[in-house]
N, C-alpha and C positions, 0 to 999 in steps of 0.2 A: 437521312432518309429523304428522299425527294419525293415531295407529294403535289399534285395537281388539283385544286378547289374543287370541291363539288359544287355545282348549280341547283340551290335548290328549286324541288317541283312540288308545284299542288300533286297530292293524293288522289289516284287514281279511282280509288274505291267508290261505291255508287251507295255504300250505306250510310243513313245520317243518322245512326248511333255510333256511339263515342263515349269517352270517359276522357279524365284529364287524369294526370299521373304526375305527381311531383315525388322526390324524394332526397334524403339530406339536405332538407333546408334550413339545418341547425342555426335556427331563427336567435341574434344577439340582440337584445334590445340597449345593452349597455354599448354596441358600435361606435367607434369616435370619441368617445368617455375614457375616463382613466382606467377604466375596469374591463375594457373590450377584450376578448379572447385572438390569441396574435400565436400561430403556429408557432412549434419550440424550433422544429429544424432551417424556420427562414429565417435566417439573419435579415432580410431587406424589407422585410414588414413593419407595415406602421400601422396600428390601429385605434390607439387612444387619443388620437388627434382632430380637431374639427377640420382641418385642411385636407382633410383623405378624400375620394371621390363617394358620393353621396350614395353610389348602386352599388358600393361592396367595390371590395380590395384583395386582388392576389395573396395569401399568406392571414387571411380574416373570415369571419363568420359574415352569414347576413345579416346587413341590417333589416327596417321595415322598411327602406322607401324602395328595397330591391323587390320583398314581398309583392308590395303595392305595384308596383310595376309588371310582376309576373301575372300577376291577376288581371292590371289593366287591361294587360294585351290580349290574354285568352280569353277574356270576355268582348273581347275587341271582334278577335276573330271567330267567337259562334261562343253565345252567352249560354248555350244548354244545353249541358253535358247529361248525361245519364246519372252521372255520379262521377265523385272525386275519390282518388287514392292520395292516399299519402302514408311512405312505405317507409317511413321511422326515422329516426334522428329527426326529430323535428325543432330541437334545441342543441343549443352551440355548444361546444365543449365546454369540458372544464368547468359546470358551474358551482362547484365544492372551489373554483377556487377565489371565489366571492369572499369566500367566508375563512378558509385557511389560515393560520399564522403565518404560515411560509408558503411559499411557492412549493416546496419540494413535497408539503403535505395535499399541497390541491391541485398535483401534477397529473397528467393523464396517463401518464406506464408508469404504475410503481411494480415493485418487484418483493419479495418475501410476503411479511406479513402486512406491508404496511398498506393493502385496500383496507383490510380487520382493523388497522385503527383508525383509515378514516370512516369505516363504517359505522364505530362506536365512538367518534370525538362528537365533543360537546355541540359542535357547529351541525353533525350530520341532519340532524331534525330541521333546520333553517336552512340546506341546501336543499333538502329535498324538496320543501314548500313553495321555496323558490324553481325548483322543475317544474312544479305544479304551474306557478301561476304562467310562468312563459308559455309552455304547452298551451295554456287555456287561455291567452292572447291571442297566440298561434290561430289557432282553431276560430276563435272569433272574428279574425280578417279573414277567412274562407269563409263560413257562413254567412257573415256581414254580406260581400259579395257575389255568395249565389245562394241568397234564398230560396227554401224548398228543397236544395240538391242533397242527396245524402254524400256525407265523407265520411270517409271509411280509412282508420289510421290504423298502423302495427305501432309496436314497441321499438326502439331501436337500443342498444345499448349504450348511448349516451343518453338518454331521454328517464335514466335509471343512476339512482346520485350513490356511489363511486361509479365511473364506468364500470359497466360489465356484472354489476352488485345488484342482487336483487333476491332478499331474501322471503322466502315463498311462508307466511305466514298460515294459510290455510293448511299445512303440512301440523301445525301444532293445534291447531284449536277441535274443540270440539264439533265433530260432520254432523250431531244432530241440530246444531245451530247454523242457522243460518250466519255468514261471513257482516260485518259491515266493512266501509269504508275505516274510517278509524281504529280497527285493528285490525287492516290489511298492511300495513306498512307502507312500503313506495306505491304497488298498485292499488291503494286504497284512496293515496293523492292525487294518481295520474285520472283514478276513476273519476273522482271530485272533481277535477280540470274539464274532464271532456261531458259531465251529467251534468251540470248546469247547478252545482252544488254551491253552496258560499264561500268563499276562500277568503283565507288571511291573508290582510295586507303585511308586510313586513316595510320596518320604515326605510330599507335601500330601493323598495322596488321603485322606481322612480319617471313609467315611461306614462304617455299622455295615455287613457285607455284602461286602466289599470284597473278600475273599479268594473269594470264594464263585464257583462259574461255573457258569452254566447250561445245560441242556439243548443241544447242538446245533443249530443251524439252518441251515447249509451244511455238505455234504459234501465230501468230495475230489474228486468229480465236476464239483461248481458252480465248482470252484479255475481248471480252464481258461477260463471265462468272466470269474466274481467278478474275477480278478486281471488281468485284461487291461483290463475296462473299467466293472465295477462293475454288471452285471448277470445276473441268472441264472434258470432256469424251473422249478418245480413242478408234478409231475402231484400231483391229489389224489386219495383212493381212491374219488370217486365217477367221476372220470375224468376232471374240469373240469382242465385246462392256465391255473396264470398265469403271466403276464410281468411279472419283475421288470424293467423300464428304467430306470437311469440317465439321468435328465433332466438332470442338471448341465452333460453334456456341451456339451450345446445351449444351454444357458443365452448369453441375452445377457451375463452378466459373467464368462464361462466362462474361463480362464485356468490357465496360457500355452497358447497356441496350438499344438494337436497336429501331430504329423509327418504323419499322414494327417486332412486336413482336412476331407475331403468325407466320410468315416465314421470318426468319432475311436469307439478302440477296437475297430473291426467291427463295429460294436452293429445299425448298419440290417441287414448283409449278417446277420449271426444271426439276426434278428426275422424279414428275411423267410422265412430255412430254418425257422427255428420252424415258422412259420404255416403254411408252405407242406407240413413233414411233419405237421403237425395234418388239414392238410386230405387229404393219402393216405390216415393210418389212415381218416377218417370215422369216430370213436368218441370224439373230443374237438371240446370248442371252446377259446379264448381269452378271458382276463380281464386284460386289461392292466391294470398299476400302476405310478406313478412320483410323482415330486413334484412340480417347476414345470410348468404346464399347458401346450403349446403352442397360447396365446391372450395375448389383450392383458390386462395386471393391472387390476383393480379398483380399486383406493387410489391410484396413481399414474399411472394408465393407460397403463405403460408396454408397450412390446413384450418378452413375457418370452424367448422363445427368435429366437435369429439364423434371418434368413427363409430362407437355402437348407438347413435340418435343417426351419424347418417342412413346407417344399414335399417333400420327402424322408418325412417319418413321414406325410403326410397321403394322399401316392402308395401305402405300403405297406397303412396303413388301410383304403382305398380299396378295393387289389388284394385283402385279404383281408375283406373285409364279409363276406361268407358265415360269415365261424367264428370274426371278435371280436364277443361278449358283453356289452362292460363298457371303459368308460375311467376308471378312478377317479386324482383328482390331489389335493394341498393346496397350499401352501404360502401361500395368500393369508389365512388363518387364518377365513372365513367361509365360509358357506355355500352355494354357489353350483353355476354349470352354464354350458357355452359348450354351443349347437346351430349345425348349419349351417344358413345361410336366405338365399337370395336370390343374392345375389353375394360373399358371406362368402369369408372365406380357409378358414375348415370347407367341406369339400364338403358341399352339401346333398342329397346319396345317400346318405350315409351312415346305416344302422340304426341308431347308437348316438351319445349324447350323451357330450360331458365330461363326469362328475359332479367338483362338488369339495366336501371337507366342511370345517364347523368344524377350527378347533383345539383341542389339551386346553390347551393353557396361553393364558392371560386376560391376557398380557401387552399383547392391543392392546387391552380395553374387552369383549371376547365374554366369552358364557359358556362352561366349558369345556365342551368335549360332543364325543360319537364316535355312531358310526350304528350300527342291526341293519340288514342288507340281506339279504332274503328272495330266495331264488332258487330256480329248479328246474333237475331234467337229470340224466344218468343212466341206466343201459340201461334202466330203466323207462323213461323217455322220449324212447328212439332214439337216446340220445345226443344230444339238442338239448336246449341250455341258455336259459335267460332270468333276469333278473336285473327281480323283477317288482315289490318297492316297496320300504322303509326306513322304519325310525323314528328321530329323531332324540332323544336323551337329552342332558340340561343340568343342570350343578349352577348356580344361581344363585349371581350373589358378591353379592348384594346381602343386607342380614337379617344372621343368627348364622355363615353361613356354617360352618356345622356337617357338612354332607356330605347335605342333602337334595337328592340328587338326584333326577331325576323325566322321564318325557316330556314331551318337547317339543309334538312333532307328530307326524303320517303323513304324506307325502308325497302316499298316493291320495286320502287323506279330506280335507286340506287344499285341495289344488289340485285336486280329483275335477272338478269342477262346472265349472273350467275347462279341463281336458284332459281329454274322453270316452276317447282310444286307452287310456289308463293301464287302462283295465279289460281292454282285449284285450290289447294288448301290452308291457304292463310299463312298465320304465323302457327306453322306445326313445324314438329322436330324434323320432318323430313324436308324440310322448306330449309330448315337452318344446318342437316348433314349434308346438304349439296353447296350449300356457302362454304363451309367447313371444305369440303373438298378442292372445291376452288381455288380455296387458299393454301391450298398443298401442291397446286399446278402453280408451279415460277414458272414467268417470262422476266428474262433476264435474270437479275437477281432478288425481283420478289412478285410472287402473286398479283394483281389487280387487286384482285381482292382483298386480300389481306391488305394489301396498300389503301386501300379506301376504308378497311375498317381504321388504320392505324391513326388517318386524318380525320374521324370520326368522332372516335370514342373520349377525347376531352372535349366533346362539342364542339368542335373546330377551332380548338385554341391554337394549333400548333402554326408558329408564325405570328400570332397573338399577343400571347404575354407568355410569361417563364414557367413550364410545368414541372413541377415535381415527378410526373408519372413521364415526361414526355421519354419516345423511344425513336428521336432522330438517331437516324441510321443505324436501323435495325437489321443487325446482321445474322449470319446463319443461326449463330446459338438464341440470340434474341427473337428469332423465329418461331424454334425447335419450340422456346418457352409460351408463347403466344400459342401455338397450337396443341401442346398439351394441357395448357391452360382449358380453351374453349372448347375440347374434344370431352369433358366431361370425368374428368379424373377428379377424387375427392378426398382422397388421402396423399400425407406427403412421399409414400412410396410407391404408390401408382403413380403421383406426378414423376417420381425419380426415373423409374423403370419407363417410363413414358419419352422421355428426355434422352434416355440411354439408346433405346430404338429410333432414336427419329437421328440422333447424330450417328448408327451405326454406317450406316451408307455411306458416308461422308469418309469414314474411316476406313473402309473396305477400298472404296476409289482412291483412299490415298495407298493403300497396301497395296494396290491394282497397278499404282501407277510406281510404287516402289518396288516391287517384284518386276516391273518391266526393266526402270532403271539397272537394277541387280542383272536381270540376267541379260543386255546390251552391254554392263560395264564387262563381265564375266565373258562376253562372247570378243570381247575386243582385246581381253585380256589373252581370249587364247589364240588369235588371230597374231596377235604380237608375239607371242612363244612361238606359232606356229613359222612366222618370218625370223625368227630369233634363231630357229631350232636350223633352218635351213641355211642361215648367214653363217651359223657356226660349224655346220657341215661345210660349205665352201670353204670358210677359213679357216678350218684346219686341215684341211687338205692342203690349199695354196700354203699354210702356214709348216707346215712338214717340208714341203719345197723352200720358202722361202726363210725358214727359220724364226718366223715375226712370233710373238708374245703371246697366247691366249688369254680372250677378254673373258669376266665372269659377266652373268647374269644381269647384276646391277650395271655394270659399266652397258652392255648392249641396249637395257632398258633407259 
């Protein structure tokens, strides 16, 4: 695939609210150490070495001087954000396999039974505390550096010790008691991490900081929710309401299987009272945050959330359009967007898109990078919010790898030319069905657009360093797959039947062009009977006079 650099540009926008957004910055503090977490499918990764590059390594987690460095620089370029997101996975893989006998027991895809036994081995209690404390390092280099700012974190399902495992203890205790910490299980540690609680030292933790705790970021208020099922709400002081969700729940790999199944932890029934007292006051709106996207994955195109929680969030969405703002998700570590179109499992009424951003850690090939996202609202503006463009910022791994980081792009200025709504109305879903269309109009053999998302979406690695995701020369099918992808399909049989329609054309033109063949060969064929029929009326007339042999058919042909 041949791509052309974008130039990036200052952001056009004239508003100086903002938010900062990071997400997968599966923060390694063991980085460079024998114990570093190093992708299974890269053979070429190094990461338990001091010789490795100091900002993170293709094929590895983050370390902290990469953190430090993302921090530097957006404090660099405007210290005062509104608030920070950070949209889950906030810890490195794999950290059960600190503690593991084997490798194969603290691997990150097992299959059968054997999450159920690392759920219940001996080590699980000392991996999950060790989630804890990492997270609550984590957290303490963001407030560290921007005191006063609230940050606002989801779950992600690494951030829950086996992946994907996250057994919902308020499902068993008694509702007349209130939940604590200590018998909520993992969200009772993650709680303790981010409330400012005491945590156990364990004698592997080993990084400089270790005792130290940060800033608060849940209350005793958020305890009835956090502890129940791993989600919680923030008003902020301009009045913008987010929703922290718990995506895990819904996770296709989501396990063990909750006691109430159709609303594991009450999360829908809360979202929709959220939304529902959002919309009495009239003096907020909604900014939802979470981690796995309820959409089809990118990389593996698999289906990420089980279909009766999508049908379920997309009904609530739906009911509340009027006063959500904002969907922002990670976990696929690029740069990306589901809208709804057509007959999409996204409702295509919907005012808002998925957004999903980069990752900080370059474990899969991207660069690392986190977003500015520019938005308005506020009694100066009736209390109506909009979330109106983003910049994207990249440190290159490619070079000295020293910490130049830099902008990427603008979202309005890049893709302007292809989505006009973006001037009137922000990042809304009809900003992003006119990108979407764009990229269904080839010149040549592919879109503009679509070509500009394609040198985009690992933050401009491609030409960089080696991506696991990269999609040099992506050709028709690899197309077909990208626009079923981001047209909002959520099941893996809407993606199929998605895919099936987009390459019928393709098939019809070759029928089109194979029915021409046929009946040119067919016409040539009887053109040559037709000279055949007439040679052998001469010749056997001469051949009566002249006594000569008659020829058959094959012999004349």
């Amino acid at each position: 695939m041949a791509v052309n650099p974008t130039t990036a540009m200052s952001s056009s926008t004239s508003s100086d609210k903002y938010f900062l957004w990071f997400t997968d910055i599966h923060y390694d503090p063991y980085y460079s150490s024998k114990d570093a977490y190093k992708a299974g499918y890269n053979t070429k990764a190094v990461c338990n070495t001091t010789s490795i590059p100091p900002l993170g390594s293709v094929g590895c987690d983050s370390p902290k001087a990469l953190i430090d460095s993302a921090i530097a620089y957006a404090t660099k370029i405007d210290a005062s954000p509104s608030f920070i997101v950070l949209s889950g996975d906030l810890i490195r893989h794999g950290v059960d396999k600190l503690y593991a006998s084997s490798n194969h027991e603290g691997s990150e895809h097992r299959v059968g039974n054997e999450v159920e036994i690392a759920a219940h081995s001996e080590y699980h209690t000392d991996a999950m505390k060790e989630a804890g404390n990492i997270i609550n390092d984590l957290v303490t280099i963001f407030t560290d550096a921007f005191p006063g700012v609230e940050v606002i974190i989801s779950i992600g399902n690494n951030d829950v010790v086996p992946d994907y495992y996250l057994q919902l203890q308020g499902e068993t205790s008694n509702s007349s008691n209130l939940m604590t910490p200590e018998d909520s299980g993992m969200l009772g540690i993650i709680y303790n991490a981010l409330s400012g609680n005491d945590k156990e030292e364990l004698t592997n933790y080993n990084q400089v900081g270790a005792q130290r705790r940060g800033r608060s970021l849940l209350s005793v208020e958020d305890s009835a929710t956090f502890l129940k099922g791993g989600y919680y709400s923030r008003v902020l002081p301009d009045g913008l309401t987010v929703l922290s969700i718990n995506t895990v729940l819904y996770s296709s790999f989501f396990g063990p299987e909750p006691l109430n199944a159709n609303d594991p932890g009450e999360q829908f029934t809360w979202m929709r009272n959220t939304l529902l007292n959002i919309r009495e006051r009239g003096n907020s709106q909604a900014l939802i945050i979470g981690h796995v996207p309820p959409s089809m994955g990118s990389f593996r195109h698999s289906q990420l959330w089980k279909e009766k929680y999508i049908n379920v969030y997309y009904d609530i969405i739906k009911e509340f359009d009027d006063v959500i703002i904002g969907q922002l998700f990670g976990h696929l570590h690029s740069d990306e967007f589901r809208v709804g179109a057509g007959t999409s499992g996204i409702p295509s009424s919907l005012s808002t898109p998925l957004l999903l951003a980069g990752s900080l850690t370059p474990i899969h090939g991207n660069n690392p990078s986190f977003r500015k996202v520019f938005y308005e609202g506020g009694a100066a503006d009736e209390n109506q919010y909009k979330l109106l463009d983003y910049e994207s910022h990249r440190l290159s791994m490619s070079g000295s790898n020293t910490g130049d980081w830099s902008q990427l792009y603008t979202f309005s200025e890049t893709y302007g030319t292809f989505t006009k709504d973006i001037k009137t109305e922000g990042l809304s879903a009809n900003a992003f069905r006119s990108l979407l269309r764009s990229m269904e109009e080839k010149h040549g053999n592919m879109s503009p657009a679509l070509n500009s998302f394609l040198l985009l979406k690992d933050s401009g690695s491609a030409g960089d360093v080696e991506s696991s995701h990269s999609d040099d020369d992506c050709d028709a099918d690899c197309q077909a797959e990208w626009l079923c992808t981001l047209s909002g399909t959520t099941t893996t049989k809407q993606y199929n039947t998605c895919l099936q329609q987009k390459r019928e054309p393709s098939k019809h033109i070759i029928g089109i062009a194979g029915a021409a063949m046929f009946a040119a060969a067919f016409l040539f064929i009887m053109i040559v009977r037709l000279k055949k029929k007439r040679a052998r009326d001469q010749y056997e007339s001469t051949a009566s006079i002249e006594g000569t042999v008659e020829m058959n058919d094959h012999d004349m042909l």
